[in-house]
MDAnalysis code that builds the backbone (N, CA, C; Angstrom):
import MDAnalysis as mda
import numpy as np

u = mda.Universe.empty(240, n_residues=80, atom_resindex=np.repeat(np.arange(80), 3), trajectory=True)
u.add_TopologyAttr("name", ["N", "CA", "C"] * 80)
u.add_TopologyAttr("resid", np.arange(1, 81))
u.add_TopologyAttr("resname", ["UNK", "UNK", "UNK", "UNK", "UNK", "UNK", "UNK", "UNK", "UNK", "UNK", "UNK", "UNK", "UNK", "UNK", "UNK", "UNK", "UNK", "UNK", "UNK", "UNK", "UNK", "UNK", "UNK", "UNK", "UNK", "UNK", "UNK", "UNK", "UNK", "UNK", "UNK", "UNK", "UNK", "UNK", "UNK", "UNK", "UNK", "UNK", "UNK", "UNK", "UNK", "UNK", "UNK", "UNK", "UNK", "UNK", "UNK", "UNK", "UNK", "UNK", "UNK", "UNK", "UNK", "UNK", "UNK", "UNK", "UNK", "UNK", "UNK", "UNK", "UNK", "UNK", "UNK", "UNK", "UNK", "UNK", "UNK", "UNK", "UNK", "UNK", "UNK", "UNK", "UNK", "UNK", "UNK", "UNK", "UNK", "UNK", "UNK", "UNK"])
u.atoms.positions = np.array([
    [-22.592, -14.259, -5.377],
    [-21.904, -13.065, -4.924],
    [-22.844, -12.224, -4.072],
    [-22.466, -11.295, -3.465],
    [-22.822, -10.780, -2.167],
    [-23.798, -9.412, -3.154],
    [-24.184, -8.760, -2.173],
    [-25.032, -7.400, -2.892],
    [-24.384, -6.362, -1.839],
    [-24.681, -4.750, -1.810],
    [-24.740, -4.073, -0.778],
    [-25.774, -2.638, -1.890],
    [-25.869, -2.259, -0.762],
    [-26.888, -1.091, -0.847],
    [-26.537, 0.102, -0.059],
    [-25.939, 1.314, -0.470],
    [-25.300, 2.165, 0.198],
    [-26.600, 3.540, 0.258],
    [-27.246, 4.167, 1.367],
    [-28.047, 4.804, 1.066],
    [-27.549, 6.243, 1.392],
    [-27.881, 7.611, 1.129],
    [-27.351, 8.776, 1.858],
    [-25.809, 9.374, 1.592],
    [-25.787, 8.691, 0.491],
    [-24.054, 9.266, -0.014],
    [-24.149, 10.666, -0.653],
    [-23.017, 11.567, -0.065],
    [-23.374, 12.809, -0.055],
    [-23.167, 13.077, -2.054],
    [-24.138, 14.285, -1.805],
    [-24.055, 14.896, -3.519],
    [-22.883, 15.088, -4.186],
    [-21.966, 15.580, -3.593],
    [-20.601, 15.936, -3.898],
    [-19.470, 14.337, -4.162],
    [-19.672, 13.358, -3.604],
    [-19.075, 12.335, -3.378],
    [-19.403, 11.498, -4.761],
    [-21.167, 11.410, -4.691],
    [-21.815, 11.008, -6.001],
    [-20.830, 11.217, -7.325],
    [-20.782, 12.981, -7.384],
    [-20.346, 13.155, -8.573],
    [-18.743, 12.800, -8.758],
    [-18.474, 12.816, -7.933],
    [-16.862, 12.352, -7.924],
    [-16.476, 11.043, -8.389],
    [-17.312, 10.325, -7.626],
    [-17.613, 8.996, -8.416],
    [-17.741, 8.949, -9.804],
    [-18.797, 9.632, -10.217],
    [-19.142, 10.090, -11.784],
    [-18.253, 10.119, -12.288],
    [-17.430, 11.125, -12.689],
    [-16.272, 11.715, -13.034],
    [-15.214, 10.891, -13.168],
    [-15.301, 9.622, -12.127],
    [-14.276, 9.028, -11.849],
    [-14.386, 7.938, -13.364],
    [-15.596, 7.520, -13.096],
    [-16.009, 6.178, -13.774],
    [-16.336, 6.877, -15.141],
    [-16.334, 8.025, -15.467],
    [-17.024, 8.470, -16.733],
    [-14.923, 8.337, -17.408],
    [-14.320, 8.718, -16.554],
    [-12.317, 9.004, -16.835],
    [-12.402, 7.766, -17.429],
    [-12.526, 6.660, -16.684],
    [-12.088, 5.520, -16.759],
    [-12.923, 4.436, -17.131],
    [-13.870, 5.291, -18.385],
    [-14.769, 4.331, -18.841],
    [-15.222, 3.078, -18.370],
    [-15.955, 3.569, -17.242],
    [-16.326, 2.320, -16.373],
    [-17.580, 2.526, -15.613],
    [-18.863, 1.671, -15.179],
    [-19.767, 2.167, -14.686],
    [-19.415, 2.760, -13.102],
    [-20.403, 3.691, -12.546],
    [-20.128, 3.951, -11.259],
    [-20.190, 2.831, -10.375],
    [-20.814, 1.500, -10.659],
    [-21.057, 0.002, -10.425],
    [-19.717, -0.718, -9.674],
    [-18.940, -0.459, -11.268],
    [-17.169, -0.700, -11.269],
    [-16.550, -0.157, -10.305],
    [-16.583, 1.190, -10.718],
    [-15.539, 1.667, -9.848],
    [-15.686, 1.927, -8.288],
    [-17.274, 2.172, -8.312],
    [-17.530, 1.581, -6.406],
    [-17.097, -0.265, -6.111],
    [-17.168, -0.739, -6.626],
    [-16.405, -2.593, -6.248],
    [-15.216, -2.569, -6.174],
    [-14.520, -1.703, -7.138],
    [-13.045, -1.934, -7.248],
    [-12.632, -1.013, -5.832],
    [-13.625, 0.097, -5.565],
    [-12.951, 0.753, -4.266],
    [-12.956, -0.026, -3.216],
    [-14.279, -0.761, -3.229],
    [-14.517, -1.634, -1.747],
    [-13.624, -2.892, -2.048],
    [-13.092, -3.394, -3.152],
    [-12.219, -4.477, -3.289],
    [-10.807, -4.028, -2.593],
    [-10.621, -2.585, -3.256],
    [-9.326, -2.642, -2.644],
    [-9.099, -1.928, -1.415],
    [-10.272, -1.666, -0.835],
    [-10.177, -1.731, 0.932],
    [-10.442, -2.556, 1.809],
    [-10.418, -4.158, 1.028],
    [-10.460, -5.025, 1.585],
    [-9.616, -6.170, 1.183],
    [-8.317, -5.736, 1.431],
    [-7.428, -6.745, 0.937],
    [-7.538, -8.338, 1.709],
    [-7.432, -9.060, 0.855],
    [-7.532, -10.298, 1.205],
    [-6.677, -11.168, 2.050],
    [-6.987, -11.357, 2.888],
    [-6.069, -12.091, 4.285],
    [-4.379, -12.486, 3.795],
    [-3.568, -12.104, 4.207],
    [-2.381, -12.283, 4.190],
    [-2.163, -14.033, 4.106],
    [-0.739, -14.651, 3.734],
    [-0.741, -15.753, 3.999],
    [-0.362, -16.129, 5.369],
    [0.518, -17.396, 5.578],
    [1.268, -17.676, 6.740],
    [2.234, -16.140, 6.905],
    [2.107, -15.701, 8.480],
    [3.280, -14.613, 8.308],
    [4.764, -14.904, 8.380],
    [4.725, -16.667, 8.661],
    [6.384, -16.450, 8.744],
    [6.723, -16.497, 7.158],
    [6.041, -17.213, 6.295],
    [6.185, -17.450, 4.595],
    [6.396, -16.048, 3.857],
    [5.317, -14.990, 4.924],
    [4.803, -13.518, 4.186],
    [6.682, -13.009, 4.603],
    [6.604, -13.155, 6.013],
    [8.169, -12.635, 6.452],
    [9.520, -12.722, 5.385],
    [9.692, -14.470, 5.430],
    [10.376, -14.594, 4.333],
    [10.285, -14.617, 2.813],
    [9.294, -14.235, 2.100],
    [9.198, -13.687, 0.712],
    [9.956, -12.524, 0.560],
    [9.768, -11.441, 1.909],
    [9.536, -9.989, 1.633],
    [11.036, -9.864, 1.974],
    [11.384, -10.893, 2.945],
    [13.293, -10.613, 3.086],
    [13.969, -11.370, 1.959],
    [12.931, -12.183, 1.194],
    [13.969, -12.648, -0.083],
    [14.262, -11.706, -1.178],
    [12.788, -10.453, -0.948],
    [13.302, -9.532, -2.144],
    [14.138, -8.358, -1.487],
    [14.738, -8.572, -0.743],
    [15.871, -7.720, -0.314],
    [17.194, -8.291, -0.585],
    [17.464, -7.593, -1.553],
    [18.902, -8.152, -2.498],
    [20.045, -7.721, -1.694],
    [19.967, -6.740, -0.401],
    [21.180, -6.289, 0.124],
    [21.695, -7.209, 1.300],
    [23.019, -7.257, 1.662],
    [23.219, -7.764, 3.072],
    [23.014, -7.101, 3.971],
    [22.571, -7.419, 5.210],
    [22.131, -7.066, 6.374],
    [23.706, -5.542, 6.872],
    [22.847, -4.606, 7.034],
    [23.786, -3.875, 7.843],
    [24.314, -3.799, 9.133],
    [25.725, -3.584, 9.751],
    [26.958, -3.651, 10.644],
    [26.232, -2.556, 11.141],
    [25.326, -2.282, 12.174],
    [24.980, -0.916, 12.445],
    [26.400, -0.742, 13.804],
    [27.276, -1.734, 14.316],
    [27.745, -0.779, 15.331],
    [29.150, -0.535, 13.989],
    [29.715, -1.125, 12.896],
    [30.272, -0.537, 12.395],
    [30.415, 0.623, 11.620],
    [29.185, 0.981, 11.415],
    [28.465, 1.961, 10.649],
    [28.776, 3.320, 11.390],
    [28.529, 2.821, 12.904],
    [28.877, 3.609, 14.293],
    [29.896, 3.920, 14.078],
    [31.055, 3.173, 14.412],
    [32.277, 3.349, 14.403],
    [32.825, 4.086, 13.440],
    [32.554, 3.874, 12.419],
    [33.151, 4.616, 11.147],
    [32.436, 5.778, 11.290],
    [31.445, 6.598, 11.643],
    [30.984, 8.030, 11.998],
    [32.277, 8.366, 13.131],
    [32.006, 8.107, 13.993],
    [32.769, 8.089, 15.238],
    [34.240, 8.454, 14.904],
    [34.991, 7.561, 14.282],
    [36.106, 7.506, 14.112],
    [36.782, 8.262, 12.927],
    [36.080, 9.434, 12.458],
    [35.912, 9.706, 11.047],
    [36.262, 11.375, 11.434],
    [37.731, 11.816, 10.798],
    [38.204, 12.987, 11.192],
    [37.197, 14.335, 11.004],
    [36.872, 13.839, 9.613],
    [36.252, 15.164, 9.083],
    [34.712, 15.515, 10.230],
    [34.723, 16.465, 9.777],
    [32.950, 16.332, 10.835],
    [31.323, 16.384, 10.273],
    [31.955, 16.462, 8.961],
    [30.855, 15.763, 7.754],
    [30.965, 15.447, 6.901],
    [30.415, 14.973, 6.248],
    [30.931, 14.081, 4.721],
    [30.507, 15.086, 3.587],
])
């Protein structure tokens, strides 16, 4: 596994950290990896696979936007 060495991190930031990792019973170690882990999300898959996962969890049918139109349009009242 990799190392890093962060030098010059401001005083105020430090303790925030602290605070953070002292909440969440965890070293300041932890919870600086888990920050840089999750600002570095890990490469997406294929995007047409990523495409269709993300339209499979869309349980609705596709919307009629010029009917959608029409029915505003054609619709006596002048708001709902």
């Amino acid at each position: 596994m990799a190392q890093i060495l962060i030098r010059r991190i401001d005083d105020a930031a430090m303790e925030r950290l602290r605070a953070v990792a002292k909440q969440r019973g965890m070293s300041v170690e932890a919870v600086a990896r888990e920050a840089v882990q999750n600002l570095t999300p890990v490469p997406s898959r294929d995007p047409v696979i990523e495409a269709r996962s993300i339209r499979a969890m869309n349980m609705h049918e596709p919307l009629d936007s010029v009917a959608i139109i029409r029915e505003y349009r054609d619709n006596d009242s002048p708001y709902r």
